[in-house]
PDB file of N, CA, C and O in Angstrom:
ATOM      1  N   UNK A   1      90.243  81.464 122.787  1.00  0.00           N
ATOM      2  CA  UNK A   1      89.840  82.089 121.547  1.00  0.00           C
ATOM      3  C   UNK A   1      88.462  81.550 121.197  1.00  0.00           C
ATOM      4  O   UNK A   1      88.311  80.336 121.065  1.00  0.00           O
ATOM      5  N   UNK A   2      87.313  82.514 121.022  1.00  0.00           N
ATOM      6  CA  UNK A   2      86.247  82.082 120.378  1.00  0.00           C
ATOM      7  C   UNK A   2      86.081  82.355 119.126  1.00  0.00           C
ATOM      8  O   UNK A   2      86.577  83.379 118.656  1.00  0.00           O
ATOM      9  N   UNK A   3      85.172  81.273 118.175  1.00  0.00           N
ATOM     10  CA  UNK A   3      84.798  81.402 117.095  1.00  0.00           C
ATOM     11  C   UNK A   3      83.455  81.562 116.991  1.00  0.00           C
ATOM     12  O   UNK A   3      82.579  81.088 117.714  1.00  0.00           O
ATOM     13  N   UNK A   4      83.321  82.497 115.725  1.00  0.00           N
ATOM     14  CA  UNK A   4      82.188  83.101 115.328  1.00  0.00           C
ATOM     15  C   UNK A   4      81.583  83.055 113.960  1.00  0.00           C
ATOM     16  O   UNK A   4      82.288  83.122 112.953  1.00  0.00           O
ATOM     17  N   UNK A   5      80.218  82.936 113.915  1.00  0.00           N
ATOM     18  CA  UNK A   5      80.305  83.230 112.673  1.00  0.00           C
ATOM     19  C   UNK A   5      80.563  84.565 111.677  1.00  0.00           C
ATOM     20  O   UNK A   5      81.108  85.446 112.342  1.00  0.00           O
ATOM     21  N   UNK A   6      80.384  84.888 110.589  1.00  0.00           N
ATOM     22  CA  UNK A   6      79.923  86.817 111.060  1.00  0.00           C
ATOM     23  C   UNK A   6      78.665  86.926 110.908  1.00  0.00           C
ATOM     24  O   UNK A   6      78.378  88.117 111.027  1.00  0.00           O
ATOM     25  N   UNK A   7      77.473  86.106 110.642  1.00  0.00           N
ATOM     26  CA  UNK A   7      76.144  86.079 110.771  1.00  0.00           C
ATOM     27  C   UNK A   7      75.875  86.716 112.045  1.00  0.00           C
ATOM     28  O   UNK A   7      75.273  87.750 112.332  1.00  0.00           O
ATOM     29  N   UNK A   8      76.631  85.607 112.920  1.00  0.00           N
ATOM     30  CA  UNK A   8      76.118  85.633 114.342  1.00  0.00           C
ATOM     31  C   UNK A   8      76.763  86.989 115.054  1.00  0.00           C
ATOM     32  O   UNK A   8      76.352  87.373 116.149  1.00  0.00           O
ATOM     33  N   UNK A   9      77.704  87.603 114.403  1.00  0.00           N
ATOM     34  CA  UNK A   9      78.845  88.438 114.983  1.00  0.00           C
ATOM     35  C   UNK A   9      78.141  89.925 114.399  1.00  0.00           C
ATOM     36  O   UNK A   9      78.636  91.015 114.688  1.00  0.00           O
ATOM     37  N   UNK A  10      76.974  89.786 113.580  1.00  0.00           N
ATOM     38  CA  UNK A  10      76.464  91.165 112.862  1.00  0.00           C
ATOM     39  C   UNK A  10      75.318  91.291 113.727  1.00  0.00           C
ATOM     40  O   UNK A  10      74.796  92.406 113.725  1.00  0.00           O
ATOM     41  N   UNK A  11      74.775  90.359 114.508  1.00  0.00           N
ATOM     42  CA  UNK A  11      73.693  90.202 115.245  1.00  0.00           C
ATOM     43  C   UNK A  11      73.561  90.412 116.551  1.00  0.00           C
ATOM     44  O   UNK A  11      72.577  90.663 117.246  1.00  0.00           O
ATOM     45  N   UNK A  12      75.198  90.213 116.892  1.00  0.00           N
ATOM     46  CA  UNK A  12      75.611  90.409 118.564  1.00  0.00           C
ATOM     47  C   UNK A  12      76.454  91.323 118.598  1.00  0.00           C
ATOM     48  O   UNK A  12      76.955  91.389 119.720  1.00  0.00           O
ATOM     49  N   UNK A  13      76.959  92.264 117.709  1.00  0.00           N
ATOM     50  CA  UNK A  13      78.148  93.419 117.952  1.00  0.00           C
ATOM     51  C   UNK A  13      78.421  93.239 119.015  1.00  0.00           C
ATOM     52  O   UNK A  13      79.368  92.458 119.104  1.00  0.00           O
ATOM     53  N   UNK A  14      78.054  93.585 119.933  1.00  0.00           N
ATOM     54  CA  UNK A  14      78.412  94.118 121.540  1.00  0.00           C
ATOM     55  C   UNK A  14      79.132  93.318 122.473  1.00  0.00           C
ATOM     56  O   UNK A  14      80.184  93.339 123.111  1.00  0.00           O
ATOM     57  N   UNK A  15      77.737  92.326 122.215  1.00  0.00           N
ATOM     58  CA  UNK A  15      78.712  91.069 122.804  1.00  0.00           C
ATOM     59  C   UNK A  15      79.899  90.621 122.617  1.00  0.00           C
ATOM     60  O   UNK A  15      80.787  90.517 123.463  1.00  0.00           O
ATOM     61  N   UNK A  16      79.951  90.225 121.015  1.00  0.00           N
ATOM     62  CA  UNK A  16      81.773  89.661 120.686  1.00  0.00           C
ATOM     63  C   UNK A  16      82.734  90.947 120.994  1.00  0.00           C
ATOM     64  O   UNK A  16      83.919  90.740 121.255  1.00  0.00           O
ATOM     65  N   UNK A  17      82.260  92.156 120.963  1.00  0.00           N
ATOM     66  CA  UNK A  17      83.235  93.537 121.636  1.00  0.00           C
ATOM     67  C   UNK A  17      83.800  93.206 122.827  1.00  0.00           C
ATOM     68  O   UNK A  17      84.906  92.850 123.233  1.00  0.00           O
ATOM     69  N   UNK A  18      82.464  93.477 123.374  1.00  0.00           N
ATOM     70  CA  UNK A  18      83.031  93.157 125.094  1.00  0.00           C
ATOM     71  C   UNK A  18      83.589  91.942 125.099  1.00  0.00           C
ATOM     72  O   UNK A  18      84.429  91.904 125.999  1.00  0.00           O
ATOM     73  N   UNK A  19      83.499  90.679 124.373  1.00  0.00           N
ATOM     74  CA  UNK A  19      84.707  89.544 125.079  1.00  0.00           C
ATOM     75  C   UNK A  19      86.191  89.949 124.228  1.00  0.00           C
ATOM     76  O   UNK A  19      87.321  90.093 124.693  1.00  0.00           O
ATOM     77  N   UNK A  20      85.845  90.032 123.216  1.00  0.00           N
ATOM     78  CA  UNK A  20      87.522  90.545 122.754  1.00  0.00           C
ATOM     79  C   UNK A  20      87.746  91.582 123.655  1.00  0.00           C
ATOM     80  O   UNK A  20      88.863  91.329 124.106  1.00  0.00           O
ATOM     81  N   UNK A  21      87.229  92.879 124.327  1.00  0.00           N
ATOM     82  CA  UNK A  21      88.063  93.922 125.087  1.00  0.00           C
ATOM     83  C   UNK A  21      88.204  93.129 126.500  1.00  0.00           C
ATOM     84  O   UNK A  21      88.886  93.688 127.359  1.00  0.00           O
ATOM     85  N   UNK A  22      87.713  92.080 126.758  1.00  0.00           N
ATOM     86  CA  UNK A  22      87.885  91.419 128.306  1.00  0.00           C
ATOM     87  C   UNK A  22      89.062  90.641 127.728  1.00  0.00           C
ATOM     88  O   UNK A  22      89.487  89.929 128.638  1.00  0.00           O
ATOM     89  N   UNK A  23      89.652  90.494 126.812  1.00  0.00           N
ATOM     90  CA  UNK A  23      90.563  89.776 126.394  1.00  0.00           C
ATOM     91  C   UNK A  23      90.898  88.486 126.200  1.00  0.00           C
ATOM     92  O   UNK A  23      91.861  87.829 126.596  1.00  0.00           O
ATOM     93  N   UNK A  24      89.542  88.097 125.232  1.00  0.00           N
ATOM     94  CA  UNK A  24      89.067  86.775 124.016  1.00  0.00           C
ATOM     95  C   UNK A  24      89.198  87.130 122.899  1.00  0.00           C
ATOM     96  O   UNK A  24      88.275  87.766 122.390  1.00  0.00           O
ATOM     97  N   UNK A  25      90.044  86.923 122.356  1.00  0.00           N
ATOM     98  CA  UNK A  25      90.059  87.095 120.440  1.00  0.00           C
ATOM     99  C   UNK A  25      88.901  86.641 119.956  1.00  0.00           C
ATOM    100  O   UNK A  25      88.467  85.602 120.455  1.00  0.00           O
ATOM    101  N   UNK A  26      88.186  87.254 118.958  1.00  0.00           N
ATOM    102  CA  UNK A  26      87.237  86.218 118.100  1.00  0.00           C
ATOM    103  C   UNK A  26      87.369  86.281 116.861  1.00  0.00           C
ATOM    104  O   UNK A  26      87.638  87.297 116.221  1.00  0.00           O
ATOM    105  N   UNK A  27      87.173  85.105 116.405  1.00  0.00           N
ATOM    106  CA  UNK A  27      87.299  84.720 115.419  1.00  0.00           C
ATOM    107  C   UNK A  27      86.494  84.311 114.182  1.00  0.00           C
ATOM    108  O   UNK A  27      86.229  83.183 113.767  1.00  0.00           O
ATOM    109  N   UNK A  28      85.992  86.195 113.427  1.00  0.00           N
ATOM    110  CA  UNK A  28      85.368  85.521 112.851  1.00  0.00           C
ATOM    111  C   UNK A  28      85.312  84.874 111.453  1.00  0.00           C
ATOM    112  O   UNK A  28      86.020  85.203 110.501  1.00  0.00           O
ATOM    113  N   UNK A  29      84.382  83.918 111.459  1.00  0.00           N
ATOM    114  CA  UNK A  29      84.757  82.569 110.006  1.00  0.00           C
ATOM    115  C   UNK A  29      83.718  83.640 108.337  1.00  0.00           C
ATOM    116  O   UNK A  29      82.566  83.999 108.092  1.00  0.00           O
ATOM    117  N   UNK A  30      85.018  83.706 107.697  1.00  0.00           N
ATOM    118  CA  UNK A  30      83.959  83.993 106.544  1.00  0.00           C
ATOM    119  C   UNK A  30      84.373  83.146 105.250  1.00  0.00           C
ATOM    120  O   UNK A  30      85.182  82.220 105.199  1.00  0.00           O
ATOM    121  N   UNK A  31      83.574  83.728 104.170  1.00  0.00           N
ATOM    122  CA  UNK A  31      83.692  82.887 103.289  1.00  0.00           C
ATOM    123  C   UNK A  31      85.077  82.545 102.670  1.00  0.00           C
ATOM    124  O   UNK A  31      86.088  83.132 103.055  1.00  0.00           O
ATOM    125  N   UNK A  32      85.103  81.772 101.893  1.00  0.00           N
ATOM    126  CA  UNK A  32      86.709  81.544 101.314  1.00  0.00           C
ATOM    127  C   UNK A  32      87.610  81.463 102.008  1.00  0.00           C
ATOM    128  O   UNK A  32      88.728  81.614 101.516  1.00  0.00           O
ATOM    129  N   UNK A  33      87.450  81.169 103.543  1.00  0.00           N
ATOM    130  CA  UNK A  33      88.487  81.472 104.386  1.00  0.00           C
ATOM    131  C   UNK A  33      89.014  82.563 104.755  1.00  0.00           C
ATOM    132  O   UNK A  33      90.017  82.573 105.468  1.00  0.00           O
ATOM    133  N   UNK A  34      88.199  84.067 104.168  1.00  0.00           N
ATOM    134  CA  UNK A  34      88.771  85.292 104.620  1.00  0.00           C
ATOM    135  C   UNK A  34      88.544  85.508 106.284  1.00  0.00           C
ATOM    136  O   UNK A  34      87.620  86.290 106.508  1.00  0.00           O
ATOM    137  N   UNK A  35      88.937  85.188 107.008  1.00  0.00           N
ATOM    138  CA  UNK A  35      88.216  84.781 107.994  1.00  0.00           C
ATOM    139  C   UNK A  35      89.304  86.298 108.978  1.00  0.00           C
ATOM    140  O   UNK A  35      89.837  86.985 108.106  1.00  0.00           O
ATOM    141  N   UNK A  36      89.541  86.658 109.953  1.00  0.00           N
ATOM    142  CA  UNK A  36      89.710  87.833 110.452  1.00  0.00           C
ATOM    143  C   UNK A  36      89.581  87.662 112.577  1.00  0.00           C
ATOM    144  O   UNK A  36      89.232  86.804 113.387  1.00  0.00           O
ATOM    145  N   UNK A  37      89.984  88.728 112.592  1.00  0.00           N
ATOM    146  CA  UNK A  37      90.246  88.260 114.208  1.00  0.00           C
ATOM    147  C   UNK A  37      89.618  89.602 114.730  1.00  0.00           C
ATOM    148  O   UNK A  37      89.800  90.632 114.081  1.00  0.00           O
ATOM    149  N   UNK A  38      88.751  89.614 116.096  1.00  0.00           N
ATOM    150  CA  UNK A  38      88.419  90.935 116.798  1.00  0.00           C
ATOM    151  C   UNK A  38      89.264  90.877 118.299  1.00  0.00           C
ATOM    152  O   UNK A  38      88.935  90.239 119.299  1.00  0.00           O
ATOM    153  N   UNK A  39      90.193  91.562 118.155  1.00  0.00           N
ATOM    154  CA  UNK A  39      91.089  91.968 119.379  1.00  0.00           C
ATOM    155  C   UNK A  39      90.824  92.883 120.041  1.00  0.00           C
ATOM    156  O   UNK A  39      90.256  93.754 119.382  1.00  0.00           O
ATOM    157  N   UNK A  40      90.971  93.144 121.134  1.00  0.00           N
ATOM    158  CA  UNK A  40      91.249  94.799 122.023  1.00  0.00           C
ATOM    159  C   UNK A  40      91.931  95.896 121.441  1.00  0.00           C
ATOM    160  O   UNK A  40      92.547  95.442 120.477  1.00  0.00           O
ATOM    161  N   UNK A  41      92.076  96.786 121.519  1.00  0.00           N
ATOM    162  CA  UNK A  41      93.084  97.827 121.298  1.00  0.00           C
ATOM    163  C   UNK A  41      93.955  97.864 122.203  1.00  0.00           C
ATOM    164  O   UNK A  41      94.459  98.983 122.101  1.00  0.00           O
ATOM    165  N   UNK A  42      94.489  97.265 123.112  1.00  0.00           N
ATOM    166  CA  UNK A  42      95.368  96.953 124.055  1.00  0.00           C
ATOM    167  C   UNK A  42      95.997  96.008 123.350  1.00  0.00           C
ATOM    168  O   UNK A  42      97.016  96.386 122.771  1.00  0.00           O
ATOM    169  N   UNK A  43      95.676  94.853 123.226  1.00  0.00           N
ATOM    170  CA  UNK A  43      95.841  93.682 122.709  1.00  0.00           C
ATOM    171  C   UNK A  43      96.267  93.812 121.080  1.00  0.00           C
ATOM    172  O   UNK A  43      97.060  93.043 120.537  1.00  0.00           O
ATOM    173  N   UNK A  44      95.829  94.532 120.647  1.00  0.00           N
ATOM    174  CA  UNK A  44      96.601  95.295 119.219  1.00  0.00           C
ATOM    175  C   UNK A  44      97.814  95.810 119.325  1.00  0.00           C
ATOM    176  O   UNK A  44      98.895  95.349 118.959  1.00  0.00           O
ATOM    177  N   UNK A  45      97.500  96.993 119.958  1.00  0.00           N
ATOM    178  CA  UNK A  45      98.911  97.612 120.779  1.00  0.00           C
ATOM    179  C   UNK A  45      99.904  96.665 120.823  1.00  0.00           C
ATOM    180  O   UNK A  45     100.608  96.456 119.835  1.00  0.00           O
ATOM    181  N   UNK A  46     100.100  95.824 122.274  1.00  0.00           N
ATOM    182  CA  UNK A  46     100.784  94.380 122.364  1.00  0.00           C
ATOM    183  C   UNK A  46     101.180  94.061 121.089  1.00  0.00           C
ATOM    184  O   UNK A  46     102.390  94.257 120.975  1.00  0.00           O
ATOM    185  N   UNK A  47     100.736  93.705 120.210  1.00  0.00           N
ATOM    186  CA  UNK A  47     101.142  92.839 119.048  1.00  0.00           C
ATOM    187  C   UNK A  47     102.030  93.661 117.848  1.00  0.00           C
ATOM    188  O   UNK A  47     102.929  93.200 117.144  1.00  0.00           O
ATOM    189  N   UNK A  48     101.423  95.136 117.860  1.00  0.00           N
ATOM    190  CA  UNK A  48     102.462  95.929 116.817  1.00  0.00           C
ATOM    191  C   UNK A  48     103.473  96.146 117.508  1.00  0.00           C
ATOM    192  O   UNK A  48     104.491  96.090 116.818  1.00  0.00           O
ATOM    193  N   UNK A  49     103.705  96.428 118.831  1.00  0.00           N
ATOM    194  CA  UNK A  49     105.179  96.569 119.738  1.00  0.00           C
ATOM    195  C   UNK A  49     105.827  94.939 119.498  1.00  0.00           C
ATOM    196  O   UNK A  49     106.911  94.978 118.915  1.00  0.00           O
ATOM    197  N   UNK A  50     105.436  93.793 119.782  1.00  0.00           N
ATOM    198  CA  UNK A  50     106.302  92.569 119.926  1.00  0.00           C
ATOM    199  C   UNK A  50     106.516  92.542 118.232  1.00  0.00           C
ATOM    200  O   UNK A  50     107.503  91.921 117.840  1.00  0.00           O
ATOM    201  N   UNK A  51     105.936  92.967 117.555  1.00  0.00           N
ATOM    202  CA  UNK A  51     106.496  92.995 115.497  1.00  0.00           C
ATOM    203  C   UNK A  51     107.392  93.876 115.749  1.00  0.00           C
ATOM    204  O   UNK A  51     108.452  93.274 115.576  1.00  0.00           O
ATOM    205  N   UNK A  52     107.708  95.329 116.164  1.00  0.00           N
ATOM    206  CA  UNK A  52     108.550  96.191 116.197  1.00  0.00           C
ATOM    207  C   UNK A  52     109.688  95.330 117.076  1.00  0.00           C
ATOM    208  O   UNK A  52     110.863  95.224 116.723  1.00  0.00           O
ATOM    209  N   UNK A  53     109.369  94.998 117.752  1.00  0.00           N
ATOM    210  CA  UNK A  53     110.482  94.547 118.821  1.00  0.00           C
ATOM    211  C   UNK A  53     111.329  93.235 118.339  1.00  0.00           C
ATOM    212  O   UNK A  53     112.406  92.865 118.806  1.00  0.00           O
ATOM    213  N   UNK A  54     110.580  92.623 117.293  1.00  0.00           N
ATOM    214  CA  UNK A  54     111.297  91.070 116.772  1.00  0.00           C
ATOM    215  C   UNK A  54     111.597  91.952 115.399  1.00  0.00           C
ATOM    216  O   UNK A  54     112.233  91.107 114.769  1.00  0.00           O
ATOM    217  N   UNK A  55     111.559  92.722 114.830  1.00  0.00           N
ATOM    218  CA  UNK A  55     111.977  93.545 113.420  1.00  0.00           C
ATOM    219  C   UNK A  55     113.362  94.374 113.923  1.00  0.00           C
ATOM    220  O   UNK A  55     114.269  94.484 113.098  1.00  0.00           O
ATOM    221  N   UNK A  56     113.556  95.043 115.469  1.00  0.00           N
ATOM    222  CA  UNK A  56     114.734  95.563 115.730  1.00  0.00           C
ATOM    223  C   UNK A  56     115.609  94.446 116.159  1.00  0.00           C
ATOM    224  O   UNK A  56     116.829  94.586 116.249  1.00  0.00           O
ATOM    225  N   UNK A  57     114.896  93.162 116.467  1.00  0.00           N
ATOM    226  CA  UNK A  57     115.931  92.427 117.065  1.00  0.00           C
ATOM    227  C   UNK A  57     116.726  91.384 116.176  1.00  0.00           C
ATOM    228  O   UNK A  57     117.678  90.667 116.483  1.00  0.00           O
ATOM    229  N   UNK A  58     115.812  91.563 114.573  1.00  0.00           N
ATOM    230  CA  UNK A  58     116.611  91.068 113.408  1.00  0.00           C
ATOM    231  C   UNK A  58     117.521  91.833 112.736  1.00  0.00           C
ATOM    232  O   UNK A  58     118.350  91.371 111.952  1.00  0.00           O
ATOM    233  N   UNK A  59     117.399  92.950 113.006  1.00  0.00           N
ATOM    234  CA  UNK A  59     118.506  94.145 112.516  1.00  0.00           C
ATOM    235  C   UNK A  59     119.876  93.946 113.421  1.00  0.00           C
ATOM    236  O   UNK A  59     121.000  93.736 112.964  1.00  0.00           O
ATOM    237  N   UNK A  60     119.516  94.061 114.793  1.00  0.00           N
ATOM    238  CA  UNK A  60     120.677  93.739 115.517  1.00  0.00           C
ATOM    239  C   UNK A  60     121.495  92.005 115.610  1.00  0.00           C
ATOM    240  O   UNK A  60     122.593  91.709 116.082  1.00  0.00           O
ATOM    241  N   UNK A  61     120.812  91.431 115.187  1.00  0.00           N
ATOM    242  CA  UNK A  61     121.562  90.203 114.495  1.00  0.00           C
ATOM    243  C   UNK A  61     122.198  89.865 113.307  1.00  0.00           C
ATOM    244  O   UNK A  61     123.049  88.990 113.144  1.00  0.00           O
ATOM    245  N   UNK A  62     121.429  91.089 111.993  1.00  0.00           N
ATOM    246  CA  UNK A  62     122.579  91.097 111.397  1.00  0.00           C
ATOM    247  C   UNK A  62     123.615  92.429 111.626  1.00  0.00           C
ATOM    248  O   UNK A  62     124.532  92.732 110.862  1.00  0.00           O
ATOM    249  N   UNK A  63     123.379  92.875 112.402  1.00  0.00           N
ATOM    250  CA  UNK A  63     124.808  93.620 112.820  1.00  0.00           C
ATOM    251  C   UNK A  63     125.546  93.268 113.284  1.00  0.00           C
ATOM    252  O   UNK A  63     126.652  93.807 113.311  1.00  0.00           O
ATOM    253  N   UNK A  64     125.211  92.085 113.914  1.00  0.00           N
ATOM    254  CA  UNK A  64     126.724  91.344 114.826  1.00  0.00           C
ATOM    255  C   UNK A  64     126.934  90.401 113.618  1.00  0.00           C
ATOM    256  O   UNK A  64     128.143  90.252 113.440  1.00  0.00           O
ATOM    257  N   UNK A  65     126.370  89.878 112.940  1.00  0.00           N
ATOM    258  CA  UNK A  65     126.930  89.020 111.824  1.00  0.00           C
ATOM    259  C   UNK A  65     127.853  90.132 111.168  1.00  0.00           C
ATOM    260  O   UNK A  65     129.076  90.015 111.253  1.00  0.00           O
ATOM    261  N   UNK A  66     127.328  91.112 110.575  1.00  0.00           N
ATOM    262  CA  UNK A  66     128.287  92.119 109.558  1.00  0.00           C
ATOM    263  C   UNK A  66     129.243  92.340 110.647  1.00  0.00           C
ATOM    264  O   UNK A  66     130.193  91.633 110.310  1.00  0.00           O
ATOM    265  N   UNK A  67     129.562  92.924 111.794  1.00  0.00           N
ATOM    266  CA  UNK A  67     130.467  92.897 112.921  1.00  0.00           C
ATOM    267  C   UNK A  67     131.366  91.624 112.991  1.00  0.00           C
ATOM    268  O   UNK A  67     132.585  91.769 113.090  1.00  0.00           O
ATOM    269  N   UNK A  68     130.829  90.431 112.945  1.00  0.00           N
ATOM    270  CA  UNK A  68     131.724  89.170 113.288  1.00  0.00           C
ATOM    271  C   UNK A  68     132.628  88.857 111.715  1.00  0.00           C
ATOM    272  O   UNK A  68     133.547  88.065 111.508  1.00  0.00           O
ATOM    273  N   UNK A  69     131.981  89.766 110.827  1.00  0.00           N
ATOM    274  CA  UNK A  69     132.659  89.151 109.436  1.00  0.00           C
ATOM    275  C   UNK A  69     133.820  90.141 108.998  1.00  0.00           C
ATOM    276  O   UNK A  69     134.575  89.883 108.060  1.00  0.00           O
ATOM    277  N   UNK A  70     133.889  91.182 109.684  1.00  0.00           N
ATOM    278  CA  UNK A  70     135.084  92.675 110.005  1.00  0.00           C
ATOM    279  C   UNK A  70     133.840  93.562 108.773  1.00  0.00           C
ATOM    280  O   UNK A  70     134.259  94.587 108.236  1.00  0.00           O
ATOM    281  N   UNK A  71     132.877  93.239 108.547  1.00  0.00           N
ATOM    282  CA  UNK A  71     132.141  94.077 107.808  1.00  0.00           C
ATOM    283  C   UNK A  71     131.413  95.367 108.707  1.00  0.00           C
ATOM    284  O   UNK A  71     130.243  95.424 109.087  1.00  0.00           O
ATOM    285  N   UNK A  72     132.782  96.628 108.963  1.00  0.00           N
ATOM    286  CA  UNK A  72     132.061  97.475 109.882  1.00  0.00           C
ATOM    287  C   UNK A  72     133.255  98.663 109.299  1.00  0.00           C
ATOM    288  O   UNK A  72     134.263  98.333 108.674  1.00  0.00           O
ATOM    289  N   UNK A  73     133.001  99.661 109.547  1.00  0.00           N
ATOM    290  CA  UNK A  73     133.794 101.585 109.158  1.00  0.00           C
ATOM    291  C   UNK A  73     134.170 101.992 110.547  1.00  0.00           C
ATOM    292  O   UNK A  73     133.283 102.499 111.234  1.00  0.00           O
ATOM    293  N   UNK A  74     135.115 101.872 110.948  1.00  0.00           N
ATOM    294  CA  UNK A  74     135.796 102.926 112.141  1.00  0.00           C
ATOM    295  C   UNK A  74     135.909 104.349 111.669  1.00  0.00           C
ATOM    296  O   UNK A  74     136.486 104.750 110.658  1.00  0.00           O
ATOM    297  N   UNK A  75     135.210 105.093 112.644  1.00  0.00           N
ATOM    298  CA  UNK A  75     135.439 106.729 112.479  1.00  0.00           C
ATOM    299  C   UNK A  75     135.354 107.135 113.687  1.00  0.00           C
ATOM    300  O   UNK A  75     134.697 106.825 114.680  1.00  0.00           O
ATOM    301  N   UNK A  76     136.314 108.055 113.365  1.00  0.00           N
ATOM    302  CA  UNK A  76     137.007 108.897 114.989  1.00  0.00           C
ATOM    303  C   UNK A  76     136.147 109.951 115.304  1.00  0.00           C
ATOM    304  O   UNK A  76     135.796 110.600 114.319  1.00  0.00           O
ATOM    305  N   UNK A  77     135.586 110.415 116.659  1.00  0.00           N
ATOM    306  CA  UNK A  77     134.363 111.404 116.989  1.00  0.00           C
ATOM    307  C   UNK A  77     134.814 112.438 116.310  1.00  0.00           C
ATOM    308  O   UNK A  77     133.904 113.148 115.883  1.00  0.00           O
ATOM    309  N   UNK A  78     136.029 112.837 116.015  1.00  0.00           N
ATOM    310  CA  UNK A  78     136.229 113.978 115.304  1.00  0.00           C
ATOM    311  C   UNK A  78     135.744 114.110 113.610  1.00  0.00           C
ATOM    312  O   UNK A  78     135.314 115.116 113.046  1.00  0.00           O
ATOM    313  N   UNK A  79     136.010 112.518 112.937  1.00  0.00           N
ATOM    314  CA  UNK A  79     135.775 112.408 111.536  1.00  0.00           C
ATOM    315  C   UNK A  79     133.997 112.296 111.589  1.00  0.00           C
ATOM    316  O   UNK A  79     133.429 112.562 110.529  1.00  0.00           O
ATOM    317  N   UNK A  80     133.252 111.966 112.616  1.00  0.00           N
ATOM    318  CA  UNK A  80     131.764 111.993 112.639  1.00  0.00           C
ATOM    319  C   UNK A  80     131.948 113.021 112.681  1.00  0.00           C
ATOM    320  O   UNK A  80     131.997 113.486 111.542  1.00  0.00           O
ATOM    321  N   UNK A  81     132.142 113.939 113.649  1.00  0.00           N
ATOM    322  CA  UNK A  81     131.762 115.401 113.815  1.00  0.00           C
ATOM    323  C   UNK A  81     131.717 116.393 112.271  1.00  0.00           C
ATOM    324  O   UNK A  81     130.903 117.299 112.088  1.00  0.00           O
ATOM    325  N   UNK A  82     132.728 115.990 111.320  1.00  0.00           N
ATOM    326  CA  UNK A  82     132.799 116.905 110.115  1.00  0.00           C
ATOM    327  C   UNK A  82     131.775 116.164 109.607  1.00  0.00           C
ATOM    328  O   UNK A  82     131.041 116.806 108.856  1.00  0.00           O
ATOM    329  N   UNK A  83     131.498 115.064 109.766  1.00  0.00           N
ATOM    330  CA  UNK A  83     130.902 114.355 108.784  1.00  0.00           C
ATOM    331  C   UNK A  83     129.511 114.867 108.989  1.00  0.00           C
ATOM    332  O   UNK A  83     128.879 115.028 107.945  1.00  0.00           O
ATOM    333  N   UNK A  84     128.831 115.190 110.227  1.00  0.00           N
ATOM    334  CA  UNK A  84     127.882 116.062 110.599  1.00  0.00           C
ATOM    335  C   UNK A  84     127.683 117.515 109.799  1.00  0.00           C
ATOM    336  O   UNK A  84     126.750 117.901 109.095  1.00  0.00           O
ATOM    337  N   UNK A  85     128.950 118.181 110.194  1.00  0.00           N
ATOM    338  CA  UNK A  85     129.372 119.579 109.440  1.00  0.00           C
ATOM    339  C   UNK A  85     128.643 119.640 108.151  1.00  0.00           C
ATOM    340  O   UNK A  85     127.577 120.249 108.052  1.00  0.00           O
ATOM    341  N   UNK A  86     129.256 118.958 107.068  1.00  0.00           N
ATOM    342  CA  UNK A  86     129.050 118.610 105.813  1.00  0.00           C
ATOM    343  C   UNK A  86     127.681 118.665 105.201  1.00  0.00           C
ATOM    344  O   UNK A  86     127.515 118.335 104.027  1.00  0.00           O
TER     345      UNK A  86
END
């Protein structure tokens, strides 16, 4: 990971582009600590799929908790099926 300033990062666009799309984060430092990251769009990608993927995989943990506690509705394909109807 490189750090940047954004002085230096308004002065070199291209450059800090091309190392974040070669796949270097940069990092640049601003005031107050608002400070911000330049990733790939690949590397973006990557990161909203592994949030989606750890957000479905907390849902399915509490389903086996509500499952392990008898907190679950049995319905027969026939009682879904009206329940579709409806």
């Amino acid at each position: 990971m490189i750090a940047a300033r954004a002085v230096d990062v308004r002065s070199n666009m291209k450059d800090y582009m091309d190392i974040a799309y070669n796949g270097e984060p940069v990092i640049v430092s601003r005031r107050q600590n608002r400070n911000v990251v330049i990733v790939s769009e690949q590397e973006y990608n990557d990161l909203q799929k592994a949030k989606r993927n750890a957000e479905y995989l907390t849902k399915l943990d509490r389903s086996f908790e509500q499952l392990e506690r008898g907190e679950v509705v049995v319905k027969s394909f026939e009682e879904l099926e009206r329940m579709a109807d409806e």
